[in-house]
BALOBA-1460 file (C-alpha; in Angstrom, 3 decimals):
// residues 155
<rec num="1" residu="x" x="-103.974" y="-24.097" z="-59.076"/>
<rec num="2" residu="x" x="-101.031" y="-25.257" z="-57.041"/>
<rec num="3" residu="x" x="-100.111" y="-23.715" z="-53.267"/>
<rec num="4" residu="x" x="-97.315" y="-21.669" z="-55.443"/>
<rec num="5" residu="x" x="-99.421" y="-20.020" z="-58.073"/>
<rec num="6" residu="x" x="-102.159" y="-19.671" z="-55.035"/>
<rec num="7" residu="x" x="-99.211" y="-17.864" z="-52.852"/>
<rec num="8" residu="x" x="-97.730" y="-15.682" z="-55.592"/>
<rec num="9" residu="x" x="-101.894" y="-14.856" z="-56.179"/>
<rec num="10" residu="x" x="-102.092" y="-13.215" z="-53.284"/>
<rec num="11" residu="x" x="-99.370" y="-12.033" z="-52.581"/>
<rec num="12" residu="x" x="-100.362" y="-9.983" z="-55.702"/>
<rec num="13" residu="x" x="-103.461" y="-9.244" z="-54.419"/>
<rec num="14" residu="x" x="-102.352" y="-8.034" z="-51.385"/>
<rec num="15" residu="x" x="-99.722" y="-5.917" z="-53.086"/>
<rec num="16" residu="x" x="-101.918" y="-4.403" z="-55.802"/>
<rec num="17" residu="x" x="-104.208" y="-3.251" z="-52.634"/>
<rec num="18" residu="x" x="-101.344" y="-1.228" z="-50.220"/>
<rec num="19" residu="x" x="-101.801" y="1.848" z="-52.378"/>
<rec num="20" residu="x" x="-105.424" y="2.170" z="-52.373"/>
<rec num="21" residu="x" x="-105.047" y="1.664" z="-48.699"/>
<rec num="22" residu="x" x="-102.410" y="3.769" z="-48.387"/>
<rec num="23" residu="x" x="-104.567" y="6.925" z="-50.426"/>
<rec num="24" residu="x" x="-107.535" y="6.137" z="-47.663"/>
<rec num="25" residu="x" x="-105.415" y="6.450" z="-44.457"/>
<rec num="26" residu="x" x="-103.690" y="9.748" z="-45.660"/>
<rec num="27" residu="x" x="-107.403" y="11.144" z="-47.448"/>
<rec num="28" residu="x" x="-108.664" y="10.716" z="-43.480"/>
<rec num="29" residu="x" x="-104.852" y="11.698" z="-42.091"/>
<rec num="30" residu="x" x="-105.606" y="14.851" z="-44.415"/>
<rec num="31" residu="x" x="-109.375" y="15.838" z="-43.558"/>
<rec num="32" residu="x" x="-110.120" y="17.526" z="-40.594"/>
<rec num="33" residu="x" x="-113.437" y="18.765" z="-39.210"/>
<rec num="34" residu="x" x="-113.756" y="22.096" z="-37.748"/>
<rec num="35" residu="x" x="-116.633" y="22.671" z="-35.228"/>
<rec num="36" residu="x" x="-117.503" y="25.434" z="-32.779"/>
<rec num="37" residu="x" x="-116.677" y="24.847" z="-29.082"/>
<rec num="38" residu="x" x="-120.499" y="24.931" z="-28.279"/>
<rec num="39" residu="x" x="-121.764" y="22.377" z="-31.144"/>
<rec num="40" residu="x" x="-123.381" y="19.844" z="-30.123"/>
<rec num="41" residu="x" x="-121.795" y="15.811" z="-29.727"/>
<rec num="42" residu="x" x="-122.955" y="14.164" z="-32.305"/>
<rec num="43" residu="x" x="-124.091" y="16.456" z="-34.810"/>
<rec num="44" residu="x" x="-124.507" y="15.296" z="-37.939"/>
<rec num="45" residu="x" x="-122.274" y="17.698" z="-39.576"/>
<rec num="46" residu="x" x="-119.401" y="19.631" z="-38.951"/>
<rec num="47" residu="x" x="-119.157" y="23.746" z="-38.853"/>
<rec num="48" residu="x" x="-115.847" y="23.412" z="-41.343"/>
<rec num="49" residu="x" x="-113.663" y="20.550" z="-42.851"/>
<rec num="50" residu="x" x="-110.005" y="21.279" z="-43.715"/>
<rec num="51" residu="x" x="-108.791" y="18.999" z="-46.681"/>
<rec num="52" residu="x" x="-105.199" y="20.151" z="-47.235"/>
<rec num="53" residu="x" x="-105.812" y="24.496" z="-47.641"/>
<rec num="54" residu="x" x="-109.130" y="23.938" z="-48.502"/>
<rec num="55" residu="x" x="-111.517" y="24.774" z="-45.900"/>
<rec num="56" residu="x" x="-115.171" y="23.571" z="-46.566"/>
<rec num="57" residu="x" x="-117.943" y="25.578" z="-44.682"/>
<rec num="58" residu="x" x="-121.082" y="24.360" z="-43.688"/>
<rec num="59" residu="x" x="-124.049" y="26.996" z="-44.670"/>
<rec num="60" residu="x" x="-124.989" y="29.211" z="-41.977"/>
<rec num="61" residu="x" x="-128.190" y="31.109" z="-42.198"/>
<rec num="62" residu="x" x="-128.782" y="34.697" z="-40.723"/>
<rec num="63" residu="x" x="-129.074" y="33.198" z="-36.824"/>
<rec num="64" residu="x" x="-127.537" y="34.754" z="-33.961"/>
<rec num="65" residu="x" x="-126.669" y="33.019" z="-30.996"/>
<rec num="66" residu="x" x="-129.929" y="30.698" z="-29.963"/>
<rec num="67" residu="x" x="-131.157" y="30.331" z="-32.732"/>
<rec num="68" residu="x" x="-132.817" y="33.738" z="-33.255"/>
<rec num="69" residu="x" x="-133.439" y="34.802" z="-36.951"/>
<rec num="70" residu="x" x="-131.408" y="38.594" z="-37.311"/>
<rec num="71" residu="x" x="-133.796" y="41.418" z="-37.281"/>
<rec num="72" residu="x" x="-133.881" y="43.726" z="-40.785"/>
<rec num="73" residu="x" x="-135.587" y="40.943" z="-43.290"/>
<rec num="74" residu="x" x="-132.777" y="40.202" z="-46.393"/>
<rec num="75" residu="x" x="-130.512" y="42.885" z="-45.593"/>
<rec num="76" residu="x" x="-130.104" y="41.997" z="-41.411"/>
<rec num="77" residu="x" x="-130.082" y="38.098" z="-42.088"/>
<rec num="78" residu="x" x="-127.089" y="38.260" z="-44.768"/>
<rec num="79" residu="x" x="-125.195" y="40.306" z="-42.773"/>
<rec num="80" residu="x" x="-125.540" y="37.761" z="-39.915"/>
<rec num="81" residu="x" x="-125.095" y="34.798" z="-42.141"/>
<rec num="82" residu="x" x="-121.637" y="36.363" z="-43.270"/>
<rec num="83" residu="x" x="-120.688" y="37.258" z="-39.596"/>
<rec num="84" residu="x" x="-121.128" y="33.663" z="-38.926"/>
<rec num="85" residu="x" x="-118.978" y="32.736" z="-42.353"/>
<rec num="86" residu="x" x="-116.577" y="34.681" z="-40.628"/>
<rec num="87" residu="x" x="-116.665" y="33.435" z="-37.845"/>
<rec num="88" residu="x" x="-116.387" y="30.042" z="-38.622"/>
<rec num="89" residu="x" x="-113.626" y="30.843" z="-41.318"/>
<rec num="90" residu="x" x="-111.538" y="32.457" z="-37.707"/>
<rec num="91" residu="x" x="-112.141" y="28.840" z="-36.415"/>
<rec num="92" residu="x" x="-110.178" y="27.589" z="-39.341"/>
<rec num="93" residu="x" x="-107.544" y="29.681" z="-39.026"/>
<rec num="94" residu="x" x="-108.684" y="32.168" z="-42.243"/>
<rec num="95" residu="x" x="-110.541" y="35.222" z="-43.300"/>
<rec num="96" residu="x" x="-112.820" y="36.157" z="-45.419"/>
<rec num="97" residu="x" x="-109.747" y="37.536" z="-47.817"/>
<rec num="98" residu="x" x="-109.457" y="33.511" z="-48.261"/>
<rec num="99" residu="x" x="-113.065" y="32.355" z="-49.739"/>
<rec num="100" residu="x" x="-112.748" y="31.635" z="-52.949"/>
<rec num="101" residu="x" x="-116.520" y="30.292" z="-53.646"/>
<rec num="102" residu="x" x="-119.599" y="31.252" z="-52.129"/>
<rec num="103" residu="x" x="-123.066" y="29.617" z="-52.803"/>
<rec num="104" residu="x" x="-126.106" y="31.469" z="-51.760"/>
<rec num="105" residu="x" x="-129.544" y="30.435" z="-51.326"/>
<rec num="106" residu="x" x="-132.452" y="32.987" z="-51.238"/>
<rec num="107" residu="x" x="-136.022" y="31.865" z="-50.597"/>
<rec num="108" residu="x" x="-137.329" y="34.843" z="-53.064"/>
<rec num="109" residu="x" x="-134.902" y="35.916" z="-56.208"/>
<rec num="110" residu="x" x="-136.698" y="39.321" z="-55.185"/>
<rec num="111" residu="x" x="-134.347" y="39.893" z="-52.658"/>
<rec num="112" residu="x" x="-131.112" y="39.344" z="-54.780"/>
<rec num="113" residu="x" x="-130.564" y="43.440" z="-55.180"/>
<rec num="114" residu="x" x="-130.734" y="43.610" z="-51.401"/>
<rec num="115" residu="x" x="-128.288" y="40.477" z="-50.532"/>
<rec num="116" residu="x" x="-126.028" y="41.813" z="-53.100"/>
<rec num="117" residu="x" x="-125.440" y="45.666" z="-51.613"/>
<rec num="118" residu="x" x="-124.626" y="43.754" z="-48.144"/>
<rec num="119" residu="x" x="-122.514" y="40.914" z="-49.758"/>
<rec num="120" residu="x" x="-120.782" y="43.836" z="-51.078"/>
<rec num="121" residu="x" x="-119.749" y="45.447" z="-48.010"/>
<rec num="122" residu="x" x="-118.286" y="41.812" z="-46.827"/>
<rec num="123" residu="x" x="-116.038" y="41.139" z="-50.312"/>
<rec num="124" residu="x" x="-115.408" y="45.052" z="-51.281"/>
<rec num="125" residu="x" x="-112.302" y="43.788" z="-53.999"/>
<rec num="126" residu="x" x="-112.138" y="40.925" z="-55.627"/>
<rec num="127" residu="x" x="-114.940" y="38.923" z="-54.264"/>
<rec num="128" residu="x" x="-114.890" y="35.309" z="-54.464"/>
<rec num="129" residu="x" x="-116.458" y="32.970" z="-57.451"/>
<rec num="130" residu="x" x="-120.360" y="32.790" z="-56.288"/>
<rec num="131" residu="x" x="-124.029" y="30.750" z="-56.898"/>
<rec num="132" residu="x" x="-126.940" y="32.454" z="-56.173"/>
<rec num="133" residu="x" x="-129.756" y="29.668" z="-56.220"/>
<rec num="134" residu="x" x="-133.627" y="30.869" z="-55.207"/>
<rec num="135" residu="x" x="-135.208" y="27.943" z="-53.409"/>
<rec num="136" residu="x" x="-138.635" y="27.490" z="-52.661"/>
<rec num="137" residu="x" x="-137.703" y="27.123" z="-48.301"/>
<rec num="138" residu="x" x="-134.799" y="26.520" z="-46.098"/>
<rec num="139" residu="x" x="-135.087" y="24.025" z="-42.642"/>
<rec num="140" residu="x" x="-135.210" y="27.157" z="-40.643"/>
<rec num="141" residu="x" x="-138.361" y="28.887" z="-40.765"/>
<rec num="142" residu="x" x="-138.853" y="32.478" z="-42.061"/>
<rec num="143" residu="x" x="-134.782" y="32.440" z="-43.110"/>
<rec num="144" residu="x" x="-134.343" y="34.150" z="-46.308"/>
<rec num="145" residu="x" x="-131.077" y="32.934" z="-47.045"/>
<rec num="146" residu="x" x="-128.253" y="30.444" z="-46.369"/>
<rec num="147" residu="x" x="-124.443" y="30.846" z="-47.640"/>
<rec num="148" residu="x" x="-121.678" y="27.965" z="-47.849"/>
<rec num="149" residu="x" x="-118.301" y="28.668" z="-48.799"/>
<rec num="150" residu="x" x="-114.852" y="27.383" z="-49.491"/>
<rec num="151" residu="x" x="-111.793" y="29.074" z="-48.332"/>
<rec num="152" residu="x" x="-108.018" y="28.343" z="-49.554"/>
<rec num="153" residu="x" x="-106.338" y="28.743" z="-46.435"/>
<rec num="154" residu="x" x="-102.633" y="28.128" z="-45.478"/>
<rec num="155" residu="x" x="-101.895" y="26.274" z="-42.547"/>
């Protein structure tokens, strides 16, 4: 190969490779993480992530401030968990009018009926797209259910 063909190589190279570059710096330009004022430095994940009008939320569980499990079994932990969705959705800038997806996780499938009549009250007309999954625990102990959602939400 001569220092010509070498040159015009990588010059190739190097040209076929600016727009794969270019896609990461605006993917991270694009994605921003969302956390509460009180989270922790260094936390391995982030309360929310804005790509674009999507907002991503973390799962939040039916904890009040400290940590504390809500009182009322099913029916008093989803209620918290979708204070704290709404909550975090404020941080983003949205409201709950703007989830469009909603995964739930119940420790029992018993408690489905219940969850439901208080997800109700939070989504009375057209309520998001939505998982229900029934695992067998979640990394708190005694929750009986976690929710994630994602929110389109114009910035």
């Amino acid at each position: 190969m001569t220092v010509r063909h070498f040159v015009a190589s990588a010059i190739a190279i190097a040209v076929l490779a600016l727009p794969a570059a270019a896609q990461q710096q605006q993917g991270s330009a694009n994605k921003q993480a969302i956390n509460r004022p009180d989270a922790r430095p260094g936390f391995l994940f982030s309360t929310a992530v804005r790509v674009g009008d999507l907002v991503f939320l973390s799962g939040v569980m039916g904890t009040q401030a400290g940590g504390k499990l809500a009182d009322g079994g099913i029916e008093g932990q989803t209620r918290q968990a979708l204070e704290n969705v709404k909550a975090n959705l404020e941080l983003a800038g949205g409201t709950m009018a703007d989830v469009a997806k909603c995964t739930v996780f119940l420790t029992d499938a018993a408690n489905f009926a219940a969850m439901n009549k208080v997800y109700h009250e939070f989504f009375p007309t057209d309520p998001p797209a939505r998982s229900t999954v029934a695992v067998a625990a979640l990394v708190v102990p005694n929750a009986l259910i976690e929710i994630e959602c994602t929110a389109a939400v114009k910035k």
